[in-house]
C-alpha positions in Angstrom: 296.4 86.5 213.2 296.4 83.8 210.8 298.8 80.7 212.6 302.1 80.4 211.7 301.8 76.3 210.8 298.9 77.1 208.7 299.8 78.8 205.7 297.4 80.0 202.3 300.6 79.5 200.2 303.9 78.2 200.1 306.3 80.4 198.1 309.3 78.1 196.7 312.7 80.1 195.9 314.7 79.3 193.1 318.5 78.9 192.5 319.0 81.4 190.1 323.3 81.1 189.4 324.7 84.3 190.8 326.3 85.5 194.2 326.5 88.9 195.1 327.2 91.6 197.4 326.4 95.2 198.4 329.2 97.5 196.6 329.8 101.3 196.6 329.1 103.6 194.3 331.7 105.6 192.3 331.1 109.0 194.1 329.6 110.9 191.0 327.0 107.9 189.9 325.9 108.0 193.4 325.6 111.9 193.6 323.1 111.2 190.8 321.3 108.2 191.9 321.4 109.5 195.6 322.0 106.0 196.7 325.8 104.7 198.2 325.6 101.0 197.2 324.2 98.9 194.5 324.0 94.7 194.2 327.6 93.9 193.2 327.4 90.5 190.8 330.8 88.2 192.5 329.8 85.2 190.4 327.7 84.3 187.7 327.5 80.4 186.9 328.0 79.7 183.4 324.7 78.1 181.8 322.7 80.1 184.7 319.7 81.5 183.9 322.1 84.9 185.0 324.6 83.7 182.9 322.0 83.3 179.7 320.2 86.5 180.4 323.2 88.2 180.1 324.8 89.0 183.3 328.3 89.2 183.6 330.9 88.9 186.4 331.7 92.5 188.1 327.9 94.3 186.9 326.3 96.0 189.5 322.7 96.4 189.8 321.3 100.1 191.2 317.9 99.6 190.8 314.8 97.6 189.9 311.5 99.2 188.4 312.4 102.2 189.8 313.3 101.3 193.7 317.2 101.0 195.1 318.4 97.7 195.3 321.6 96.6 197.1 320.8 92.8 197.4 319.7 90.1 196.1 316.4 90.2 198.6 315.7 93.4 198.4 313.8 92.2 194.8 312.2 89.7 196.7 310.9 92.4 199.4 309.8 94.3 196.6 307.5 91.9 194.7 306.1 90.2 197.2 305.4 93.0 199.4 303.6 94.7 196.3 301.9 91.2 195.3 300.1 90.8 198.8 299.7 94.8 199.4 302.1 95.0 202.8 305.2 97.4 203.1 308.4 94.4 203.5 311.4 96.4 202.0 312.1 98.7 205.0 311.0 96.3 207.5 313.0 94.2 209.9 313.5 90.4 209.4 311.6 89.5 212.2 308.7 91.5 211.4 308.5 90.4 208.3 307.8 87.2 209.2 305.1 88.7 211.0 303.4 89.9 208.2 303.6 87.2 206.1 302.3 84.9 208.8 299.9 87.3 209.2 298.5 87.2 205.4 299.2 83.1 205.3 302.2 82.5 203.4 305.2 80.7 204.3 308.6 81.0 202.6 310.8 77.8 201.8 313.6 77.1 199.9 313.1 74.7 197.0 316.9 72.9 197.9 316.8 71.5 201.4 320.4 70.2 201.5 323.7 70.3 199.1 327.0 69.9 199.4 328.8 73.6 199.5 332.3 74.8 199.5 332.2 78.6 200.4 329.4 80.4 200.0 328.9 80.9 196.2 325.9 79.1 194.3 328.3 77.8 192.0 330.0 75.3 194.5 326.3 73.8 194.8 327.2 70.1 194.6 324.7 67.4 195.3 321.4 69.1 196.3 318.7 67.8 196.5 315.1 69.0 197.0 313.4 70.3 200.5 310.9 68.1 201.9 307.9 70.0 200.3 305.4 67.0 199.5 305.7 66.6 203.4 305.2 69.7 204.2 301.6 69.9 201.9 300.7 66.5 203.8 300.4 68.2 206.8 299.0 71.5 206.0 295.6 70.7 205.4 294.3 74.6 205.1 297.1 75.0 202.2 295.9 76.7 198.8 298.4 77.3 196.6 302.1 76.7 195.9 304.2 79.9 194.6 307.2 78.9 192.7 309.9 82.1 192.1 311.2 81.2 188.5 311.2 78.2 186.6 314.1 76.1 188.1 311.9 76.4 191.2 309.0 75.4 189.3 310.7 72.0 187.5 312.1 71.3 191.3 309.4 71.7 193.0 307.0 70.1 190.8 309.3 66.4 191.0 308.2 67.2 195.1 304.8 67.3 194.9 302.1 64.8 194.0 298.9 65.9 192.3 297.1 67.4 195.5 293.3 68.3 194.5 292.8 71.6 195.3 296.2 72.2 195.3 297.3 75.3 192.7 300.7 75.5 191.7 301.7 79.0 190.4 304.5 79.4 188.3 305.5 83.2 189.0 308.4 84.6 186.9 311.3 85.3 188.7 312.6 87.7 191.3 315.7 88.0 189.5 317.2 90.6 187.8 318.3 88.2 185.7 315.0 87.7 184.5 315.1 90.7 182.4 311.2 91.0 181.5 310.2 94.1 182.8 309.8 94.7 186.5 306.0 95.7 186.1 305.3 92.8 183.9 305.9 90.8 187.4 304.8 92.6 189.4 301.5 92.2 187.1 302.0 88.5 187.5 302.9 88.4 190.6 299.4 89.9 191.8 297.7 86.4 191.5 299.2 85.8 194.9 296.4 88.7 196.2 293.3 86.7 196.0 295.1 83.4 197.7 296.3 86.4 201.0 294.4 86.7 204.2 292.8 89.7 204.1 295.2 93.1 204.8 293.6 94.2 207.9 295.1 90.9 209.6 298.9 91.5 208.9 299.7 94.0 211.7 302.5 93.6 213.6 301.3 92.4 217.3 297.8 91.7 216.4 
């Protein structure tokens, strides 16, 4: 199994200016949908890219291209799981780590610290970035750079000096927010393939 420290790619979240939670389903839309809950939106931050891709305050998202969704990270699972060819939706959290050790890519967050009241995105005060150009320094093996979305992208990109060899990806985001179609990322999303370890290595206890 590929080592934990040495990752193919970094993928970089984004802050995309929403907050939500998993909601129920009036009883006859979930009848239809055959699914109890659906991503409740509890904030949208005005001049998000939510905000300007018109998301409002009380929407509820029920699916994306196709598959349930009742958070935020089940897009995430979605995508990425489908990018690198491993099952991550219906997975634990600690095996998902796993298997993304287990291909080579490592997750971090683009914002390492900020000032927060609550929990919301929109009390974000302060942040300022994580400590990726560090991180590259000492990760030798390291490919590639995934950034989710453009804020991630502009962020990220102020972190990291010109690294030859180095490829930073700029994916589209995992937002619904984002409103291109869900298999228009995906599409995008499949440069991330060739940068994987190969599947056979991302089994759990291997």
């Amino acid at each position: 199994m590929n080592p934990l420290n040495e990752p193919n790619i970094v993928y970089a979240r984004a802050w995309l200016g929403v907050a939500g939670a998993p909601a129920p389903l009036p009883p006859p839309v979930a009848e239809r949908l055959k699914q109890r809950r659906g991503l409740r939106l509890m904030e949208v931050v005005p001049g998000s890219p939510a905000a300007k891709s018109g998301l409002y305050l009380g929407d509820i998202i029920v699916s994306a291209g196709g598959k349930p969704v009742q958070g935020v990270q089940d897009i995430l699972r979605l995508m990425l799981g489908s990018a690198i060819g491993v099952e991550l939706a219906s997975v634990p959290y600690e095996d998902r780590l796993v298997l993304l050790a287990a291909r080579g890519i490592a997750l971090w967050d683009v914002v390492g610290e900020a000032r927060r009241l609550g929990s919301l995105d929109g009390a974000i005060r302060a942040a300022t970035p994580n400590r990726l150009a560090e991180y590259v320094a000492t990760h030798p093996r390291l490919r590639a750079v995934a950034f989710n979305g453009k804020t991630a992208g502009r962020l990220g990109r102020k972190a990291i000096a010109e690294i030859d060899g180095l490829q930073l990806m700029d994916l589209p985001s995992s937002s619904p927010a984002y409103t291109i179609s869900f298999e228009d990322k995906l599409a995008k999303w499949a440069a991330l393939a060739p940068l994987a370890c190969p599947a056979e290595a991302a089994k759990i206890g291997s």
